[in-house]
N, C-alpha and C positions, 0 to 999 in steps of 0.2 A: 646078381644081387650082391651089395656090400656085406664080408662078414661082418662089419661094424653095425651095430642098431641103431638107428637113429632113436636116440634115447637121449633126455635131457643127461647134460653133466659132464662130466672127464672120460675118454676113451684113450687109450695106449695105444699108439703107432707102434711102437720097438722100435729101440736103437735111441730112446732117449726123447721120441717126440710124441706131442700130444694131442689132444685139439679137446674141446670144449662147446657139443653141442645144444642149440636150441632148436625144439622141437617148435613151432610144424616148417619153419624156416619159412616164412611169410614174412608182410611189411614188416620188418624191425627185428626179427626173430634171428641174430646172425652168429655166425661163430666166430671163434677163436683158437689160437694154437702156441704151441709151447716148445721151444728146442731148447734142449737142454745136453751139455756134455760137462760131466762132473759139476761141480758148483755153477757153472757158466749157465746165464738163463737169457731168453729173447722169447717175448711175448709176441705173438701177431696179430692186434686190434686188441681195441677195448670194447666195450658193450653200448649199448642206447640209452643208457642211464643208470645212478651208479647204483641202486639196488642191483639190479643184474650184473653191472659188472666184478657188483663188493661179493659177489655168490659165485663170480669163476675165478675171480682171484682165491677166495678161500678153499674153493673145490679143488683147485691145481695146487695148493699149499699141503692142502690133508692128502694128496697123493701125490705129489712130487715134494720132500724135502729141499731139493733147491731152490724151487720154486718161491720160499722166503723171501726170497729177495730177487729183486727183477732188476735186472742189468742193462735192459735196452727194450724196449718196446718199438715195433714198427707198425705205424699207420701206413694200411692198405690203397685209401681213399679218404674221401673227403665226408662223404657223407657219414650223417652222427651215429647210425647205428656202429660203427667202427671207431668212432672218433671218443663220443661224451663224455665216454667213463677216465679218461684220460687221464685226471687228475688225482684217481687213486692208486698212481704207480709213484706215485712219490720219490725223487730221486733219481729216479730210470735216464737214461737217455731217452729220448725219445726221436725217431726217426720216420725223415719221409719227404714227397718232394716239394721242390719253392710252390710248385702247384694246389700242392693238397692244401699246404698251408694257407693259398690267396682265398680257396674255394672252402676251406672252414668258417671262412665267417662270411657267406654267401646264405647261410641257412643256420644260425647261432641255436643253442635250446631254447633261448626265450621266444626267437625269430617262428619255430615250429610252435613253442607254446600260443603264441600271441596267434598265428594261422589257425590256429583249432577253436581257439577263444571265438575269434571274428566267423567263423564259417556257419555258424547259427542260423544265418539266412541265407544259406547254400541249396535248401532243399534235399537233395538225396547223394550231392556230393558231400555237402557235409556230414550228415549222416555219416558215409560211407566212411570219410575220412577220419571222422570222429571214433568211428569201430576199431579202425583197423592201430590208432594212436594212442585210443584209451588206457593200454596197461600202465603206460612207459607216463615217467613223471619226470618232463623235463625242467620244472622249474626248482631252480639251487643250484643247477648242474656250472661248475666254474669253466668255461671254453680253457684247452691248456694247449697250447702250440707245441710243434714238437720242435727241441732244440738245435737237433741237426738238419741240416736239408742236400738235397741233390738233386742233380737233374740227368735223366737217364739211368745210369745204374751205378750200383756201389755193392763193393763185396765186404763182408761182416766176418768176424770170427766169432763161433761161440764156441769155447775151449778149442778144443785141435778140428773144431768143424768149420766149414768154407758154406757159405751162406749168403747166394748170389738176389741181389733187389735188382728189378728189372722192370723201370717203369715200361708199360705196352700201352699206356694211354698217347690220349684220348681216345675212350671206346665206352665205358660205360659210365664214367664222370673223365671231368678232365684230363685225370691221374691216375694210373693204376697199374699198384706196383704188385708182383708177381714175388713168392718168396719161396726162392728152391734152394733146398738140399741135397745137392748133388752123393753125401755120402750115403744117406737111408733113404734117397729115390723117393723124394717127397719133394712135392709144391705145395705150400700155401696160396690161396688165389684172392682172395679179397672177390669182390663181385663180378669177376673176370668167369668165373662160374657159377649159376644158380642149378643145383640139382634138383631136377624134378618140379621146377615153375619156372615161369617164364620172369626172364630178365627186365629190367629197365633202362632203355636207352637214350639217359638222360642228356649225354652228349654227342656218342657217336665219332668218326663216320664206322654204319659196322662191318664195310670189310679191314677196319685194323682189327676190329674184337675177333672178325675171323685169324685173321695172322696171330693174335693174341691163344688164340686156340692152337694154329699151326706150331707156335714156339711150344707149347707146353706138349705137344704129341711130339717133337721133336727129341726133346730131353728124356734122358734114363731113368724115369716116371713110372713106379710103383704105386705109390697113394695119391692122391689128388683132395685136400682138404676144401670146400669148397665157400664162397662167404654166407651162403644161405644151404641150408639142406643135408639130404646125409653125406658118408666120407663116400668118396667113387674112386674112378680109376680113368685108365686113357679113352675107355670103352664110352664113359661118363662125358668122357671131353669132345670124343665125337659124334654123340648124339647131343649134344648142347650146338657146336656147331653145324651139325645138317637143319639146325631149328636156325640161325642165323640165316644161314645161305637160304632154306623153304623161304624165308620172311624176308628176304631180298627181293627173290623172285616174286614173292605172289603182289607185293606192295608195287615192285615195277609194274606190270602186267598193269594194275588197275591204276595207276599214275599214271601210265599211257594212254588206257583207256578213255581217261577225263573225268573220272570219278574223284570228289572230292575225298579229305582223308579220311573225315568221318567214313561217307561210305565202306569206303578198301576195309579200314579196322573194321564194319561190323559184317563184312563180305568175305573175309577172307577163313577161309575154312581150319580150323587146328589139324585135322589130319592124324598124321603120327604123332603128335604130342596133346592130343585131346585127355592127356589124363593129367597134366603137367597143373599144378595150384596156380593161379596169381591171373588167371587169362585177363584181367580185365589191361592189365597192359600191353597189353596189343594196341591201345590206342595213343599210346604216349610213344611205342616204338614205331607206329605206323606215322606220326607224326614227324618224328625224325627222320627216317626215312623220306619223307615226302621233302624235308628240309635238305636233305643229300643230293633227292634227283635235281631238285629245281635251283637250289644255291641258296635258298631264304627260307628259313624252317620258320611256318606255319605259324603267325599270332594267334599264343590261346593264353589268355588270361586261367591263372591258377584256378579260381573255381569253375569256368569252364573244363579244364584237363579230368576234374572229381565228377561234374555234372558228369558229364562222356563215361568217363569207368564205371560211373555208377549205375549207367544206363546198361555196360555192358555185362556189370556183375549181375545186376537183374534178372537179362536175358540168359545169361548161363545159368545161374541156378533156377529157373524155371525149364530149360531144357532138360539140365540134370534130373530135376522134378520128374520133368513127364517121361524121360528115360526109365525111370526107375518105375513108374510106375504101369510101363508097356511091360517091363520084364517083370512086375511081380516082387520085384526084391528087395523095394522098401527102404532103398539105402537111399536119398538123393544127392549123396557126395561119390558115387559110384561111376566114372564115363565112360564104364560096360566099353 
């Protein structure tokens, strides 16, 4: 177990680094991180919208005095939960690759507000989608691009520290850039790790996310800050990957089989990660996958992908239900 708590707000790495979490680290719920050497400041992400964001900037201000002033900000990825808040770094550099930047306005705030609006007659995907979106107030939000770019990797100074970007995408969007520091044995990982739920594999293919995994067990990695969830370690990095490689495997097996994806995702067993939040995507990553083996990833119209999850979150929490309620213990978020 992490000694960090997964506890809303500012947590102290040591040696000058931070991070800034959101609790339950579900859809939208993501973090952020902070390196700092004397004055020298670099942000890593912004938030889903800028109430949230304007709450980690001032939370890392009231506990970090450098914090004042942000010198460089890198975007992780593309999508908004990392991206929206963007525009309350005022001045910053802003960094990240020609990729994030094409695939930022692939999915704009208004682009998500305007999806939530129309999903009305979704039935139980909208619903679902409507849940899981509701906090976050994308409309106002100004899209801000970031002004540096690269492609591949680029090394950073903050004050006398070496602070290596190392895009490992395409694996979980297009682009995803990994942010380590080699001197306090820290990665930032943007969506490249979800601790304790299961990921979305909205591009793939995921044996790079697995090599993405391999790079980060490779490196002199003490902390592992992750883009959703609590702070972990390498221990963290390899049970996220034996859930990639299981979810290779079992989605082959039933692609061979001839079962459609539907089927596979509502077939395939969680196992060792049956306690992990988010299962309903299993079916957006069993769908990718199914696009891997066969070379043509699966026509699903967007509220088709919500219908599907919707169906799937259903089923899990009536299983959970009836779990809890063989054991007596009344919990049904419990998966004993």
């Amino acid at each position: 177990m992490s000694k960090f708590p997964f506890t809303r707000g500012v947590h102290a790495l040591g040696n000058g680094c931070w991070a800034f979490l959101l609790p339950s680290g579900s859809w939208g719920w993501s973090n952020a991180g902070l390196i700092t050497d004397g004055d020298a400041t670099l942000l890593v992400d912004t938030l889903f919208d800028l109430k949230l964001t304007a709450e980690m900037l001032g939370a890392f201000r009231d506990a970090v005095p450098a914090a004042r002033r942000i010198e460089t900000l890198v975007n992780t990825h593309a999508n908004g939960d990392h991206v929206f808040g963007n525009e309350l770094v005022k001045g910053a550099r802003i960094v990240s690759t020609n990729a994030v930047v094409t695939e930022m306005h692939h999915m704009t705030p208004d682009n998500i507000a305007d999806m939530i609006d129309g999903s009305s007659g979704w039935g139980e995907g909208g619903r679902l989608m409507r849940e899981v979106f509701s906090p976050f107030e994308f409309r106002g939000i100004t899209l801000t691009d970031p002004t540096d770019t690269f492609d591949g990797t680029l090394d950073l100074k903050v004050g006398d520290k070496d602070v290596h970007l190392v895009d490992v995408g395409p694996a979980h969007t297009t682009s995803d850039i990994l942010v380590y520091v080699p001197k306090d044995k820290i990665v930032f990982t943007g969506d490249i790790l979800f601790a304790g739920a299961h990921p979305a594999i909205w591009a793939g293919p995921t044996r790079n996310w697995i090599k993405a995994c391999d790079q980060i067990l490779a490196w002199d990695v003490d902390l592992v800050v992750p883009g959703h969830g609590p702070i972990s370690d390498k221990n963290g990095v390899r049970e996220f990957k034996a859930y990639l490689e299981y979810l290779l495997v079992e989605t082959r097996l039933r692609y061979e089989a001839g079962m459609s994806f539907e089927e596979a995702a509502f077939d395939i067993p969680l196992g060792a990660f049956d306690h992990w939040g988010d299962s309903e995507r299993m079916v957006p990553n069993v769908i990718g996958i199914y696009g891997e083996l066969s070379g043509t990833r699966p026509a699903v119209t967007r509220q088709e992908l919500w219908g599907l999850m919707a169906r799937y979150h259903a089923r899990r929490k009536a299983d959970l239900a009836a779990r809890a309620a063989r054991c007596g213990c009344g919990n049904s978020n419990h998966a004993h």
